[in-house]
C-alpha positions as CSV (number, residue, x, y, z in Angstrom):
1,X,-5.2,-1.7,-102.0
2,X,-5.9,-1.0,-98.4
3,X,-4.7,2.4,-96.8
4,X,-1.6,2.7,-94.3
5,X,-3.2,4.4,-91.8
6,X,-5.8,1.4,-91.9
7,X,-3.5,-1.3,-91.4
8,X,-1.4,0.6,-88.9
9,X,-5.0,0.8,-87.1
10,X,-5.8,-2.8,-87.2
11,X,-2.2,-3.6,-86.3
12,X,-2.7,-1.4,-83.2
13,X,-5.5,-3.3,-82.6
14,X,-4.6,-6.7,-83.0
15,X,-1.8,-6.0,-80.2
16,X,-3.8,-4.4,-78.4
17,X,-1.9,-0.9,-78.3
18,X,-4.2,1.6,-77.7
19,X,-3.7,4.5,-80.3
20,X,-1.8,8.1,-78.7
21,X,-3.8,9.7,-76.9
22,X,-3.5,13.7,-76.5
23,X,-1.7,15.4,-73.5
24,X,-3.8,16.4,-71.1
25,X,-3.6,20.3,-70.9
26,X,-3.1,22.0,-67.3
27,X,-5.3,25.7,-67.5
28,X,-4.0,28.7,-66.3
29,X,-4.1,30.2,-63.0
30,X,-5.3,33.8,-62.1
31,X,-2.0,34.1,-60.0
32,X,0.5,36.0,-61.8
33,X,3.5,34.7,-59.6
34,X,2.3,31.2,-59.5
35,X,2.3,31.4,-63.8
36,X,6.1,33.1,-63.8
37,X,7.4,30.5,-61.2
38,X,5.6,27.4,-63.4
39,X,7.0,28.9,-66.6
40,X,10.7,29.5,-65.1
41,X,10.5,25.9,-63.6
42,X,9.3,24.2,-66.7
43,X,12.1,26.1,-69.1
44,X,15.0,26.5,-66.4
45,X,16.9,29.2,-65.6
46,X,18.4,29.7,-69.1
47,X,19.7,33.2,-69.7
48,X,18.0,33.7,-73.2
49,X,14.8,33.1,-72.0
50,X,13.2,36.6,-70.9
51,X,11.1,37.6,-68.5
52,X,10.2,41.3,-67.8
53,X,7.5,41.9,-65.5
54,X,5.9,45.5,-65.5
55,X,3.2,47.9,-63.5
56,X,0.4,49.4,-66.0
57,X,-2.4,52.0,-65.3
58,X,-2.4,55.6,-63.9
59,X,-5.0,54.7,-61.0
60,X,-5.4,51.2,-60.6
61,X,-1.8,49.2,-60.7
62,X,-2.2,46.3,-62.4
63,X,0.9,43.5,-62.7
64,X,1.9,41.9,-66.4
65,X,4.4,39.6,-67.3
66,X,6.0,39.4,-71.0
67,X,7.8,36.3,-71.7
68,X,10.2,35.7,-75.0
69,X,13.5,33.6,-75.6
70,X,16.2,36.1,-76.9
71,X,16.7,34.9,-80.2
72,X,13.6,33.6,-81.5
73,X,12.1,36.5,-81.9
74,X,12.1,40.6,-83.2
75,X,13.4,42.5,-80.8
76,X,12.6,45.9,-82.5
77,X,9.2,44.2,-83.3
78,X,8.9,43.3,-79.7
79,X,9.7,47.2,-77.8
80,X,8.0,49.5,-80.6
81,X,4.5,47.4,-81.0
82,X,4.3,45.5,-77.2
83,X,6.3,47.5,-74.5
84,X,6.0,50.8,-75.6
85,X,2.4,50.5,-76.0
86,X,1.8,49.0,-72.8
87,X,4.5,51.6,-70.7
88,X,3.0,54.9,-72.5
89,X,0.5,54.5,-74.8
90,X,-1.7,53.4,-71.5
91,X,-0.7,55.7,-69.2
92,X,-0.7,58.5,-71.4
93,X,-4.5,57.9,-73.2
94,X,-7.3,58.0,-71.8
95,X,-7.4,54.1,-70.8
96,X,-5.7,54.6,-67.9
97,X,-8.3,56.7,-66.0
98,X,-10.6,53.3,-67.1
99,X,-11.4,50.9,-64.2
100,X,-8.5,48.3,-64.9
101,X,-10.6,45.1,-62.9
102,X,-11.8,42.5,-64.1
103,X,-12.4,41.6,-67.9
104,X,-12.8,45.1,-69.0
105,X,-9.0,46.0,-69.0
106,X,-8.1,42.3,-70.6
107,X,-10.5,43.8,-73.4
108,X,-8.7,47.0,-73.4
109,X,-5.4,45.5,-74.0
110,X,-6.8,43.5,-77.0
111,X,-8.7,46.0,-78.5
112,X,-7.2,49.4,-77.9
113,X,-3.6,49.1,-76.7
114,X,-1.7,45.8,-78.4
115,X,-1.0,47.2,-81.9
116,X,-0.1,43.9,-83.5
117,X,-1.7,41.5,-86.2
118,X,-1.0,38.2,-84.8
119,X,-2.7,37.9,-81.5
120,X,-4.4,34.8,-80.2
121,X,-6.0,33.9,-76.6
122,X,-4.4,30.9,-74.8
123,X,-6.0,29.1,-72.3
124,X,-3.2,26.3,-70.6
125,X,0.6,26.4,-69.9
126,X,1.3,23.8,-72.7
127,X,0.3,26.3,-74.9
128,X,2.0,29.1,-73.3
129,X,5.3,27.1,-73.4
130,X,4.7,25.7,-77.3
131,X,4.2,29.1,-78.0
132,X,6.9,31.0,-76.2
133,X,9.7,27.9,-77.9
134,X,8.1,28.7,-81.2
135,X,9.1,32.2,-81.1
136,X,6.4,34.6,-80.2
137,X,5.7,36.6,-77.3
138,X,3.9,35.5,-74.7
139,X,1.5,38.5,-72.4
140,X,0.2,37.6,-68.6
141,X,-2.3,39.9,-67.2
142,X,-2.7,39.1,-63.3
143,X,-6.4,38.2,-62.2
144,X,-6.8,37.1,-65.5
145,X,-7.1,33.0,-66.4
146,X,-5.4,33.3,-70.3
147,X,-2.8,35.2,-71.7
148,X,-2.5,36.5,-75.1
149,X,0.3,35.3,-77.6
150,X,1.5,37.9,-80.1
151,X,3.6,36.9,-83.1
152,X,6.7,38.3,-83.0
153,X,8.9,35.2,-84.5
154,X,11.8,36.8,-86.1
155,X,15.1,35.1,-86.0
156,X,18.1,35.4,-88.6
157,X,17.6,32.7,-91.4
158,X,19.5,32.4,-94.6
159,X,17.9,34.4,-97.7
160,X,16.3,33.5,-100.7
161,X,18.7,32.4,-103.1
162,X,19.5,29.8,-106.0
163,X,18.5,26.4,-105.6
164,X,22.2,24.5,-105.3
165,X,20.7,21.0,-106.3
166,X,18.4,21.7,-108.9
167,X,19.8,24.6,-111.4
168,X,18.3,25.9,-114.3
169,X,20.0,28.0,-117.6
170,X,16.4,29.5,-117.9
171,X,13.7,29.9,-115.4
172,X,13.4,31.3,-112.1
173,X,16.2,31.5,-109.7
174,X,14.5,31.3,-106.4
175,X,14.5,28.7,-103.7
176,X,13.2,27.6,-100.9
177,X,14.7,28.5,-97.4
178,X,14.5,27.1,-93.7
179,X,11.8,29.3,-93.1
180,X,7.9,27.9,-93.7
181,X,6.3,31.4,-93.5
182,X,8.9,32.3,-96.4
183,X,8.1,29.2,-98.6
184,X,4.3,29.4,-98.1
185,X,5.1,33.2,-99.3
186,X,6.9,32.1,-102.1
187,X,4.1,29.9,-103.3
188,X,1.1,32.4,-102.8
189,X,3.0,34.7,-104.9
190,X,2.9,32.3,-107.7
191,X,-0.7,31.1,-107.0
192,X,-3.2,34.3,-106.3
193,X,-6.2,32.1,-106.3
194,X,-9.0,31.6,-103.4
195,X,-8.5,27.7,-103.6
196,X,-4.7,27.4,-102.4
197,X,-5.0,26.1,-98.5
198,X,-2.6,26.0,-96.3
199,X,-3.2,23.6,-93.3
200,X,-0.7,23.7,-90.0
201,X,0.6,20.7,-88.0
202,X,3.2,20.2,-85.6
203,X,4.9,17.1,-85.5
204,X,7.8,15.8,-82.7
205,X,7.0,15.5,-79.0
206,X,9.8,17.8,-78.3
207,X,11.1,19.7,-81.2
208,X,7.0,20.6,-82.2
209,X,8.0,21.1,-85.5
210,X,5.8,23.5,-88.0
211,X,4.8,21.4,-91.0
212,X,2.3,22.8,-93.6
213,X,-0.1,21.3,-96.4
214,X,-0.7,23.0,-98.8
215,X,-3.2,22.1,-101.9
216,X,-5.6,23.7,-104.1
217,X,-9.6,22.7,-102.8
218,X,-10.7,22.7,-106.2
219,X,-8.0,20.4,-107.9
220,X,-6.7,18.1,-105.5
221,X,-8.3,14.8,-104.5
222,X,-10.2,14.7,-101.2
223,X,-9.1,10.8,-100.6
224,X,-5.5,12.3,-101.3
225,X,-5.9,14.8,-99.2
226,X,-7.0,13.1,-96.1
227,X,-4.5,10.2,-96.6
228,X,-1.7,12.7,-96.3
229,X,-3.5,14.3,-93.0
230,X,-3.5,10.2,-91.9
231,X,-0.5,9.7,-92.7
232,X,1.2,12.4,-90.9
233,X,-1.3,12.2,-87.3
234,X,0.2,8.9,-86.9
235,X,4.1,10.0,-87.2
236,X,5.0,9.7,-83.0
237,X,8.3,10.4,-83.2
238,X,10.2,12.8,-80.6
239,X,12.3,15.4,-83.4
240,X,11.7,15.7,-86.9
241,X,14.8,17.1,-88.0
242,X,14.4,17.8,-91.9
243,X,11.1,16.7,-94.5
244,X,13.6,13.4,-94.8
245,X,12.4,12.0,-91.4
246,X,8.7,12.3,-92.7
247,X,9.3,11.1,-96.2
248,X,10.5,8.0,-94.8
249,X,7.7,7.7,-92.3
250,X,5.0,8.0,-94.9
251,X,6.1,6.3,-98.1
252,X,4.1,3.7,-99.4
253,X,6.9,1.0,-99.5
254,X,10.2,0.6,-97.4
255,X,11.6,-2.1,-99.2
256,X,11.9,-0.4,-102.5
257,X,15.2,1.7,-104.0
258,X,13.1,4.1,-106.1
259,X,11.7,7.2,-104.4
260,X,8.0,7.2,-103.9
261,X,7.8,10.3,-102.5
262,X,9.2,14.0,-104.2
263,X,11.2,16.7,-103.4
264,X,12.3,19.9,-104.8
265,X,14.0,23.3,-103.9
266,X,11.9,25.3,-106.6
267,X,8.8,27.2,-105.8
268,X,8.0,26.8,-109.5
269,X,7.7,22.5,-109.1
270,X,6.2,23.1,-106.2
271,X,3.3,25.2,-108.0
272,X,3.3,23.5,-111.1
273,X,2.8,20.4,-108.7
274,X,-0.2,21.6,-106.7
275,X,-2.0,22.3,-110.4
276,X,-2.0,19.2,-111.7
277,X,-3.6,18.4,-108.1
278,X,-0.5,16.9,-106.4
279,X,0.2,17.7,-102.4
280,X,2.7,19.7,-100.6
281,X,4.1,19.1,-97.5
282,X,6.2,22.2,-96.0
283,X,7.9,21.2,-93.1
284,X,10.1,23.8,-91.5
285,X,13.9,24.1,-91.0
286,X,14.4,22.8,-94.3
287,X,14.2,23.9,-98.0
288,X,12.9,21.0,-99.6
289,X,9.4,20.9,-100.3
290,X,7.6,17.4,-100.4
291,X,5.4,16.6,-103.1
292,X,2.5,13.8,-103.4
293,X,1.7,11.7,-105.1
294,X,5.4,11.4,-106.8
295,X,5.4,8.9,-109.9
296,X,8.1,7.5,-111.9
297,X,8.0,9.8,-114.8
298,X,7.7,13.2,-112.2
299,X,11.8,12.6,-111.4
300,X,12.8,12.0,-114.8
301,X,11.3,15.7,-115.7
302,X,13.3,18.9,-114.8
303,X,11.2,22.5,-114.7
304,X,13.1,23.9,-117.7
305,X,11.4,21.5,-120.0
306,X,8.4,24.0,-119.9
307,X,10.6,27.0,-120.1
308,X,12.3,25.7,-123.5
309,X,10.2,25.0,-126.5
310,X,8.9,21.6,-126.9
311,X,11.6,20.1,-129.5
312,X,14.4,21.3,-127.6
313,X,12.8,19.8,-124.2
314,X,11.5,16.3,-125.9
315,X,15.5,16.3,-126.8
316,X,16.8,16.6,-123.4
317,X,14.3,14.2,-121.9
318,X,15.1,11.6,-124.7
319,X,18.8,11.7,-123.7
320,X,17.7,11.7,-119.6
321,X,15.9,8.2,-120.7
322,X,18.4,7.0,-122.7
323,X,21.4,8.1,-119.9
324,X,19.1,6.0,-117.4
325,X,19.6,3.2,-118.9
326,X,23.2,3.4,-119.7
327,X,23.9,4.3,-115.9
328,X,21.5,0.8,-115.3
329,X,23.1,-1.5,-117.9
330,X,26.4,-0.4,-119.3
331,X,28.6,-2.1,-117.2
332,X,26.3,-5.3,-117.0
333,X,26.3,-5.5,-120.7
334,X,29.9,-5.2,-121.3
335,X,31.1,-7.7,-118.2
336,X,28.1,-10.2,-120.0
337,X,29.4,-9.7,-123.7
338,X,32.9,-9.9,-122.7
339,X,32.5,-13.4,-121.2
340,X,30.1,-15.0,-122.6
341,X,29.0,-13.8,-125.8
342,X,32.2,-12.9,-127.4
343,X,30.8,-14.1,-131.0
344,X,28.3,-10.6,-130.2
345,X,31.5,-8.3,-131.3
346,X,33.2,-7.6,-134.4
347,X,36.2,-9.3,-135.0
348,X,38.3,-6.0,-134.8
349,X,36.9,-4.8,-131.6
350,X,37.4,-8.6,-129.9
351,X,40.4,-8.5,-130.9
352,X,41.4,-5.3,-129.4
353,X,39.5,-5.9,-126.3
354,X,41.4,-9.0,-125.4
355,X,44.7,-7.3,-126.0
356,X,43.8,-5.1,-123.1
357,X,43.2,-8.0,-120.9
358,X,45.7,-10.3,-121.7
359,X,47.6,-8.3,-118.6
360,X,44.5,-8.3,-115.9
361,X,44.6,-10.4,-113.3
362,X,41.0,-10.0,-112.4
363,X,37.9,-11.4,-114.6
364,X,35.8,-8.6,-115.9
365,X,32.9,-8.4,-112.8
366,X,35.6,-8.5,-110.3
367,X,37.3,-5.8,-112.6
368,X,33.8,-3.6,-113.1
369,X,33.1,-3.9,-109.2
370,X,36.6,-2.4,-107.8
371,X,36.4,0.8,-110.7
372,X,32.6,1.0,-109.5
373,X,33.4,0.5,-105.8
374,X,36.5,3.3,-106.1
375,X,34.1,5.8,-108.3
376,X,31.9,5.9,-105.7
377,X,34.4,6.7,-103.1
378,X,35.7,9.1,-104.7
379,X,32.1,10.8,-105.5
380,X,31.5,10.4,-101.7
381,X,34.4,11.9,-100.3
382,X,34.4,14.8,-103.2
383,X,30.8,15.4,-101.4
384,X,31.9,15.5,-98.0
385,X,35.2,17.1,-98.2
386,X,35.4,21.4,-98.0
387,X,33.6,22.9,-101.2
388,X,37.3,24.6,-101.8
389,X,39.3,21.1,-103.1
390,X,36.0,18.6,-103.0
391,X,35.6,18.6,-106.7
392,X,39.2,18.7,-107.7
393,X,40.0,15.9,-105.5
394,X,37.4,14.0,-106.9
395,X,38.3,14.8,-110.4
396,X,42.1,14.7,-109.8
397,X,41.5,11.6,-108.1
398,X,39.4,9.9,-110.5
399,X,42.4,10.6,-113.7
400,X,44.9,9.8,-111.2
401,X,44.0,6.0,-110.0
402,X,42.3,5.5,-113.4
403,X,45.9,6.1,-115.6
404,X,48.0,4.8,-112.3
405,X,45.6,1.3,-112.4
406,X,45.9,1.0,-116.3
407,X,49.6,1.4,-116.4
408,X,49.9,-1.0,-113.5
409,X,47.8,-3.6,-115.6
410,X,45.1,-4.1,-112.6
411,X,42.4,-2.6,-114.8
412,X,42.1,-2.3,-118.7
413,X,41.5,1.0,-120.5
414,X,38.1,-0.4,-121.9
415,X,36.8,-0.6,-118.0
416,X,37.9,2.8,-117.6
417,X,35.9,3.8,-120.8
418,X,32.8,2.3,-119.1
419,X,33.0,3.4,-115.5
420,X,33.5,7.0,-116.6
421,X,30.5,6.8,-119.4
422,X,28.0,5.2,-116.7
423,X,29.1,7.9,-113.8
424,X,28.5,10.4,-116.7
425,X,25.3,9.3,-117.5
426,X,24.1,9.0,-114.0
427,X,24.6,12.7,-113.6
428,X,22.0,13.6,-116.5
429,X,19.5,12.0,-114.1
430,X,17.5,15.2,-112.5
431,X,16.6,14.2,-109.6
432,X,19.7,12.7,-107.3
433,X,17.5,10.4,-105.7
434,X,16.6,8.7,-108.3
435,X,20.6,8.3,-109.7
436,X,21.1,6.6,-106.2
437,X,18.2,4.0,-107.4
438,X,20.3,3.5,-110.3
439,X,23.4,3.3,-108.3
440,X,22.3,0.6,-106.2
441,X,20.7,-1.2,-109.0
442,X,23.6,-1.3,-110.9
443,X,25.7,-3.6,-108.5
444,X,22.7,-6.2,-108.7
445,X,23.0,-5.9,-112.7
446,X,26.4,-6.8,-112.7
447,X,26.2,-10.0,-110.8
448,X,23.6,-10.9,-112.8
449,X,25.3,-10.5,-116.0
450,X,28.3,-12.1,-114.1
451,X,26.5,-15.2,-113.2
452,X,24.1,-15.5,-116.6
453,X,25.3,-13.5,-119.1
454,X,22.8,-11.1,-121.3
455,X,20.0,-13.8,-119.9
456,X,20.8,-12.6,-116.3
457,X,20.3,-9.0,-117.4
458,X,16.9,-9.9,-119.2
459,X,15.6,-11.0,-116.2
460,X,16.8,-8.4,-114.2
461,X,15.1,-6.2,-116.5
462,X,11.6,-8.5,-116.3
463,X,12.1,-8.6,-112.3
464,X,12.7,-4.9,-112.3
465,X,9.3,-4.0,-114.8
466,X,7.4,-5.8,-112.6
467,X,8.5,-4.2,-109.2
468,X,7.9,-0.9,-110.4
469,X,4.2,-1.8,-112.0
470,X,3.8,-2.9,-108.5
471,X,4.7,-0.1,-106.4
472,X,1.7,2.9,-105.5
473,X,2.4,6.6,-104.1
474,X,-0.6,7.1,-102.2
475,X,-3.1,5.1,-103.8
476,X,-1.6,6.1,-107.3
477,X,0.2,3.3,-109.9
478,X,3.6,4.2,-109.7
479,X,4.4,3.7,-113.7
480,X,1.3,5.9,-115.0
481,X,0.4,7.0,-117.5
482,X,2.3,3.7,-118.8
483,X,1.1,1.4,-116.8
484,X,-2.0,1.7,-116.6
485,X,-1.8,3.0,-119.9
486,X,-3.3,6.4,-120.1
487,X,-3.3,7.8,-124.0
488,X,-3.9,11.4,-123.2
489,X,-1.3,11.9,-120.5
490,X,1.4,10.4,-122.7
491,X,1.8,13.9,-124.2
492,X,3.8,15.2,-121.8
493,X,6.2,11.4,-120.9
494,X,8.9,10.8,-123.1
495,X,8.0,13.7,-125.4
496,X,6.5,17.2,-124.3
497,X,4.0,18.3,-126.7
498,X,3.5,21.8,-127.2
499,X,1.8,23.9,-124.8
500,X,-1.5,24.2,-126.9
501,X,-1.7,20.4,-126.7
502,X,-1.1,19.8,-122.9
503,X,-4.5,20.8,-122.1
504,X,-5.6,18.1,-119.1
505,X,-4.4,17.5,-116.3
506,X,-3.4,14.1,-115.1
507,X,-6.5,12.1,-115.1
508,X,-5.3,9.5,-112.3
509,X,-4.3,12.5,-110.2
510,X,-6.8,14.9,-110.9
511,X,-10.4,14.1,-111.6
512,X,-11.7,17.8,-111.2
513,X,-11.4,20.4,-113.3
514,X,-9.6,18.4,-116.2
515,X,-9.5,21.5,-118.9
516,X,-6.1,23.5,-117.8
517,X,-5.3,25.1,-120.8
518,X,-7.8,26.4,-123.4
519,X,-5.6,28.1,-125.9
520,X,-6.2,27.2,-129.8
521,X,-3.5,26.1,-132.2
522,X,-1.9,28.7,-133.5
523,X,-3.3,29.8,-137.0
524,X,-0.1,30.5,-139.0
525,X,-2.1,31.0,-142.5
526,X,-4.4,33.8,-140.5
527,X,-1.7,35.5,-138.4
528,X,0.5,35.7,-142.1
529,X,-2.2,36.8,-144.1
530,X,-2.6,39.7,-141.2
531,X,0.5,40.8,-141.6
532,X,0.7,40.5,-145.3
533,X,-2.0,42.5,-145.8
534,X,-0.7,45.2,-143.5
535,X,2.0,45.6,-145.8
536,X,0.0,45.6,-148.7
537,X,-1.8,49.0,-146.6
């Protein structure tokens, strides 16, 4: 299967659209004035952007500009560890009786005076600007042709706290913020190993926004690797807003309901991710987390089903599975036995079913499509509405037009049975991306069994096998280890072994370093005759 980037190349080329080109950077001039009016003239006159120009050295009075936007940055960070300094320390020391021309005293600001750990040289106003909007401090030293940027980004953000989307009963309780330096944080906390890189881009023409890769050099794939650099170098877009703008601008197939690529809230995914030699892509002013490559399997599996023991999580992860498939098929299945394989039902239960709709007016798909159509109204707006009443309004709402349309005889009481078991079951579904596939899916389902009976839904089911055997997340079959069938990652599909067992890593996935876990069965015979014969002592 050929790469993305590669056809996007040779469809460049085949219209004859050269490929973006970087800006062409203007340097920086010696002329201190010249650099303030350029900078005030590129940003405007806005009042949070600050400029404080000041007069060093006891002999030799030398001009310097600082330049920070009110807001983005520490302000406390910015007067203890960059103006004091450069108002006293200077003229207090010895370094001001020092010769302040020329490079010497643009050494002795970097070396003696500027008591910070982020410092980097710039050398064109592009920079300057990029750097000064990103939120550090930006130094001008007049007679000299480059500045110094200092890191001082510090604006208010929202703390660490619970994920809201993907809870746990046991495990940790951190999440991701809107911050990238705090998620990379959170993830080198986890992972104290040499091999865990961090790469920085910034994508957007004009919100130049901070996205990270991050992946372990000895695990993940190199192909992977640069496919995901690839990928992302040919996003031109002018704002990336959230990680959803580049999801959507890298996935391997548009016209596809199932997610191809994965996201998460948890630091803990996120890790457990990079070590079976997936990628991370941090993109800030979010807290979700991308991860690649993201297969079928990945967003039917929650984090607690490695904090639980492995009968208990094989349980849970039978019943997502089995809940998946109700949320797909149960209201195709009872619009398709309901009218045209009646002789499928016991006697009792026809019976009793066509009592209930002796009074509706409707045939069962139109029936199934208004409950579904209203349910999903009423999830929307209990969504959207103030966290305060959004979830009684939806439930309220739900017991309310359900009993009002069974009394009025529009709908029968079976429908209700099935709308409310199929909403039920899509909640069980971890990931809610993956409940909108089935939610989409399930309207296409219902025509089918509408229009062809349990036939109709058998080939849905055929149609639907073969699309997602079909489908790739970078370069990856999107139904392993299933399809292709891969024996020794099957231990951790439909059932999770326990711990002792899942000793590789996936083999499609990773191809380096395949041993993870080395720890022997336990020996229950050696431990017990251990302890019996300390009792014997």
């Amino acid at each position: 299967m050929k790469k993305l980037t590669d056809w996007v190349r040779e469809s460049q080329k085949q219209q004859n659209k050269p490929e973006v080109q970087p800006d062409k950077k203007t340097p920086l001039q010696r002329d201190l004035a010249f650099s303030i009016q350029k900078i005030k003239k590129d940003i405007g006159q806005s009042p949070d952007v600050i400029i404080r120009e000041m007069v060093i050295g006891k002999e030799t009075k030398t001009k310097i500009a600082v330049i920070y936007i009110d807001g983005l940055v520490d302000k406390q960070f910015v007067h203890e560890f960059i103006l004091t300094p450069l108002l006293y320390s200077i003229r207090e020391s010895c370094l001001g009786d020092v010769s302040l021309t020329g490079e010497s005293f643009y050494e002795i600001l970097k070396d003696y005076s500027l008591t910070i750990g982020e410092l980097t040289t710039l050398e064109s106003y592009e920079d300057v600007l990029n750097r000064v909007l990103s939120g550090d401090t930006v130094l001008f030293l007049d007679g000299e042709a480059s500045s110094f940027s200092l890191g001082t980004r510090g604006w208010e953000g929202r703390g660490v706290e619970e994920p809201s989307t993907e809870q746990v009963i046991r495990g940790p309780k951190e999440g991701f913020t809107e911050t990238i330096r705090t998620n990379t944080g959170l993830i080198r906390r986890r992972i104290r190993d040499k091999n865990l890189m961090f790469e920085y881009v910034q994508i957007g023409r004009r919100s130049k926004t901070d996205v990270s890769i991050a992946y372990m050099k000895d695990l993940a794939d190199e192909k992977i690797i640069q496919e995901v650099r690839d990928r992302l170098s040919l996003i031109d877009i002018d704002t990336i807003l959230e990680g959803g703008y580049i999801e959507e601008l890298i996935q391997d197939e548009t016209m596809t309901p199932f997610p191809t690529v994965y996201n998460t809230e948890r630091p803990d995914v996120v890790v457990g991710g990079l070590m079976e030699g997936r990628v991370a892509i941090i993109v800030d002013g979010t807290p979700f987390v991308l991860l690649v490559p993201a297969l079928f399997i990945h967003f039917m599996q929650s984090s607690e089903d490695y904090y639980q023991r492995a009968d208990i999580s094989t349980l849970i992860r039978l019943l997502r599975f089995t809940a998946f498939l109700m949320s797909l098929l149960v209201p195709s299945a009872y619009i398709a036995v309901t009218t045209y394989h009646q002789e499928m039902l016991p006697t009792a239960l026809l019976v009793s079913l066509s009592a209930q709709r002796e009074g509706v007016p409707f045939p069962a798909v139109v029936e199934a499509l208004i409950m579904e159509l209203t349910f999903e109204i009423l999830r929307e707006a209990g969504l959207r509405m103030p966290r305060a009443i959004g979830s009684a309004i939806s439930i309220v709402g739900a017991l309310v037009i359900g009993q009002a349309a069974v009394e009025a005889g529009l709908i029968s009481a079976t429908m209700v049975i099935v709308v409310s078991l199929t909403a039920i079951s899509s909640f069980v579904i971890p990931k809610f991306n993956m409940s909108i596939s089935t939610r989409i899916l399930r309207f296409g389902f219902m025509i089918l069994a509408a229009t062809f009976g349990l036939f109709g839904i058998i080939l849905g089911l055929l149609g639907l096998v073969f699309h997602l055997t079909s489908l790739r997340s970078f370069g990856i079959p999107y139904m392993a280890p299933f399809a292709p069938i891969i024996t020794s990652d099957l231990k951790d599909t439909l059932v999770r072994t326990p711990l002792w067992k899942m000793n590789t890593r996936p083999r499609l996935i990773n191809q380096k370093d395949i041993i993870k876990n080395k720890t022997p069965e336990p020996d229950t015979k050696t431990s017990t005759s251990h302890l019996n014969q300390g009792d014997k002592n």
